[in-house]
C-alpha positions as CSV (number, residue, x, y, z in Angstrom):
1,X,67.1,179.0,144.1
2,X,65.0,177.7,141.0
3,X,67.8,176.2,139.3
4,X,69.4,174.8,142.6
5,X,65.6,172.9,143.3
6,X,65.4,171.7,140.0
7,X,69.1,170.5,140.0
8,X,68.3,168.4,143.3
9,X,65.3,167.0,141.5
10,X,66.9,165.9,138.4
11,X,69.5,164.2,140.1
12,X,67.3,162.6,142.5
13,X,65.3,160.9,139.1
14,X,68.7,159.9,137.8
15,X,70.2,158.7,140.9
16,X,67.2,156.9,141.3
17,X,68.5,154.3,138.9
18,X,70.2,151.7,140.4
19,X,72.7,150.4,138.7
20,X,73.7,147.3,140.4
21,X,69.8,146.4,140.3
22,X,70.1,146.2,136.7
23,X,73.2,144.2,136.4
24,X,71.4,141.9,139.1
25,X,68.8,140.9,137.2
26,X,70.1,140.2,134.0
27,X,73.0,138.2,135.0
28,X,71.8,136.5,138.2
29,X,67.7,137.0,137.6
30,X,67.5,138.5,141.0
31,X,66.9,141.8,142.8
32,X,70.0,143.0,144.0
33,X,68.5,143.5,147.6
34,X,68.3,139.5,147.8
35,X,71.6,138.6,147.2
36,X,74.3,138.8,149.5
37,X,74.4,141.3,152.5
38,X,71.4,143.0,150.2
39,X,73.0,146.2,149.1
40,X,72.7,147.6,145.5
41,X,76.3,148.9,145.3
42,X,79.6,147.8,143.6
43,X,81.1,146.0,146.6
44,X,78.1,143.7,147.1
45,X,77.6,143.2,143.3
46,X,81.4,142.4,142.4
47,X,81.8,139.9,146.0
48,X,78.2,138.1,144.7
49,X,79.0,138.3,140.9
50,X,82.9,139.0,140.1
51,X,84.8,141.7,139.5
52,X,83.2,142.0,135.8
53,X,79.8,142.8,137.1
54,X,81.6,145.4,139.5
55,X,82.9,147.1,136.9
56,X,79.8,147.4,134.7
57,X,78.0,148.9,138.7
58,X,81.0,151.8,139.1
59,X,80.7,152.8,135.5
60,X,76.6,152.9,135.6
61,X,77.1,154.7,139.1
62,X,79.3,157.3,137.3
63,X,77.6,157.8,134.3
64,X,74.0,158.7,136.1
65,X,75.9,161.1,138.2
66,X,77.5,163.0,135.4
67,X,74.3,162.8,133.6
68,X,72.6,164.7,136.1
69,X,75.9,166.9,136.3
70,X,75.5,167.7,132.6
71,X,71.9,168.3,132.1
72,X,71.4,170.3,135.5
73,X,74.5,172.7,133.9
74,X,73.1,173.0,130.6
75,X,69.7,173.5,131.8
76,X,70.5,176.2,134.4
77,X,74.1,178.0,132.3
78,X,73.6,181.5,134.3
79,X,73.6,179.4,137.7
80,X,75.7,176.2,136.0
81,X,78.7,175.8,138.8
82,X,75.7,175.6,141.6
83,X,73.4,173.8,139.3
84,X,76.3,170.8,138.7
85,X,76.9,170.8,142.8
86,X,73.0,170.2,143.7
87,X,72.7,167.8,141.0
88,X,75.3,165.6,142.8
89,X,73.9,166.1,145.8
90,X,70.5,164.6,144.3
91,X,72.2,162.0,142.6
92,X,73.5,160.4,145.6
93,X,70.1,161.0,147.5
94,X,68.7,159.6,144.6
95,X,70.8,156.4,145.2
96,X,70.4,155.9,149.3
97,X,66.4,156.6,149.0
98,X,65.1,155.6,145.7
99,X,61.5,156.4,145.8
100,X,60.4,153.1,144.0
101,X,61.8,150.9,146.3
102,X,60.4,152.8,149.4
103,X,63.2,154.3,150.3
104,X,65.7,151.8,150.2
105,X,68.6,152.0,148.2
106,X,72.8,151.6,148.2
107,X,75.2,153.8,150.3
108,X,76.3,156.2,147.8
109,X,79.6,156.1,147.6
110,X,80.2,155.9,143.9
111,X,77.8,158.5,143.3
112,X,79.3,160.9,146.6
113,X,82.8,160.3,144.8
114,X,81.7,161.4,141.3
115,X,79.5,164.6,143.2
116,X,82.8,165.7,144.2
117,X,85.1,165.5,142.1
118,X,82.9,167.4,139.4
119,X,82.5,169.9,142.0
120,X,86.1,170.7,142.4
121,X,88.4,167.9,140.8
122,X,91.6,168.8,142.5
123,X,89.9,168.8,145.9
124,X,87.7,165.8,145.3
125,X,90.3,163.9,143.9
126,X,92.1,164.3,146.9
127,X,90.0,163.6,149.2
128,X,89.2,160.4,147.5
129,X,92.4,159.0,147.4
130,X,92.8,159.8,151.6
131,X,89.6,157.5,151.7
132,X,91.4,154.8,149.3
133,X,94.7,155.2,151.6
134,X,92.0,154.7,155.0
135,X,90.6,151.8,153.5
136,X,94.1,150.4,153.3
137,X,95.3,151.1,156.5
138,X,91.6,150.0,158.0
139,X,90.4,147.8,156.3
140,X,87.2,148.4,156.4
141,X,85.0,150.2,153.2
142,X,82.9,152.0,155.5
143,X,85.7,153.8,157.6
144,X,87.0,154.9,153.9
145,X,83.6,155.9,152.8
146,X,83.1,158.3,155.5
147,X,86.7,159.7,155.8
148,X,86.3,160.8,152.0
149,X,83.2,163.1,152.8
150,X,85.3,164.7,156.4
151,X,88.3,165.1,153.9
152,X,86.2,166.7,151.1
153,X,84.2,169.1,153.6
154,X,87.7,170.1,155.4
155,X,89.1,170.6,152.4
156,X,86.1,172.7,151.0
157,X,86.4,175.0,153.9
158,X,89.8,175.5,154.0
159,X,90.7,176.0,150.1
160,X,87.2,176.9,148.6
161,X,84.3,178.2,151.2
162,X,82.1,177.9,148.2
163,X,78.6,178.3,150.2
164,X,77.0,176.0,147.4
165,X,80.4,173.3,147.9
166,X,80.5,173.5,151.6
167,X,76.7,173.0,151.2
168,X,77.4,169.7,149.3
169,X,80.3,168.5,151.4
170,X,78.0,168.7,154.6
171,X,75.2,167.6,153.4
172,X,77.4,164.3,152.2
173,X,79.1,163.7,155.1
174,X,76.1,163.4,156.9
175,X,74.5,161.4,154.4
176,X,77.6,158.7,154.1
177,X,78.2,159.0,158.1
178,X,73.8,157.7,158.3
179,X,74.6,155.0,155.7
180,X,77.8,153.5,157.0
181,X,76.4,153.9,161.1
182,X,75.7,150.3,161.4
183,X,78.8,148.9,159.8
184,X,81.3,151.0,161.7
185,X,79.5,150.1,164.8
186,X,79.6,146.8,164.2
187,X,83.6,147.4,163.9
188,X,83.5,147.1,167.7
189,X,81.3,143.9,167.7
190,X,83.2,142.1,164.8
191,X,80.1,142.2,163.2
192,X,81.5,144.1,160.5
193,X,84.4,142.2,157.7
194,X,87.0,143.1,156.7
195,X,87.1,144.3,153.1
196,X,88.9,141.7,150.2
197,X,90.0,144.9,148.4
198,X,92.0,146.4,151.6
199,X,93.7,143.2,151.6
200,X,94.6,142.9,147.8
201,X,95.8,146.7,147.8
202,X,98.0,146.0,150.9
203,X,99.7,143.2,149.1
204,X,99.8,145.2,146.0
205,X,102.0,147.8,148.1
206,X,104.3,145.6,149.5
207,X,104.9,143.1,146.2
208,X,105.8,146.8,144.4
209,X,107.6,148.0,147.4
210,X,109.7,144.6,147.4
């Protein structure tokens, strides 16, 4: 139980690090929260500052997660499989409620990708690509974001039924399903646009299909 605490914590601290604020600052001299629809996250980053800065946001989004995923293992080797897992878990916590922002942070997708596919690769691989192929046939990031986290925890308790992954896989869902509520509501209302990136992999598929 120790280890599992202390893995939550430490991701927490480096999930806590917001990437995107970072990259905000130094290239527009801005918070991140006042530019655009206000979200720390890739999406918002790379539609306000290109596709550059977007990239620079997913690989500092990955990088804290398997930080945390590294250290909580190496800290905690008896308890290491269930150490990584709660680390990921924190990370992504870490991200949506950043303490030094009161509580206010991105969506966690990034970080909820990179939980788990280091919990199980072949499972959270999959699951991600059925969000990628959602977003697609969608078009809409936050339909994706949340069918990634069903797909992971079905897949988890069908394959796995690791108490420490099925653990991490609810705990997600629920998680992604609080940060995307308003967006897939506003679905209904057309409150909520379509995502630029559904488009462009659409068109990708049919120019390779033609």
């Amino acid at each position: 139980m120790l280890a599992r605490i202390a893995s939550l914590g430490l991701g927490y601290v480096f999930g806590s690090f917001l990437t995107a604020e970072v990259v905000a600052r130094r290239l527009a001299h801005k918070s991140s929260f006042d530019m655009g629809v206000g979200n720390p996250g890739m999406a918002n980053i790379g539609h306000e500052l290109g596709q550059g800065a977007a990239v620079v946001v997913l690989a500092g989004d990955i990088t804290k997660t398997l930080a945390a995923w590294l250290i909580a293992r190496a800290l905690f080797p008896a308890e290491a499989d269930a150490a990584g897992v709660w680390s990921g878990l924190g990370a992504t916590l870490g991200h949506n409620y950043p303490a030094w922002h009161g509580f206010r942070g991105g969506k966690g997708v990034t970080t909820t990708c990179s939980a788990i596919i280091l919990a199980n690769p072949i499972l959270g691989g999959a699951a991600s690509l059925v969000g990628v192929a959602t977003v697609v046939l969608s078009g809409y990031l936050c339909v994706g974001a949340v069918t990634i986290t069903g797909a992971y925890l079905s897949l988890i308790c069908l394959f796995d039924r690791s108490t420490d992954r099925v653990a991490l896989s609810s705990a997600l869902l629920a998680l992604m399903i609080v940060a995307h509520q308003d967006a897939i509501r506003g679905i209904r209302t057309g409150n909520t646009p379509r995502a630029a990136i559904a488009d462009k992999l659409r068109a990708a598929v049919r120019k390779r299909n033609n």
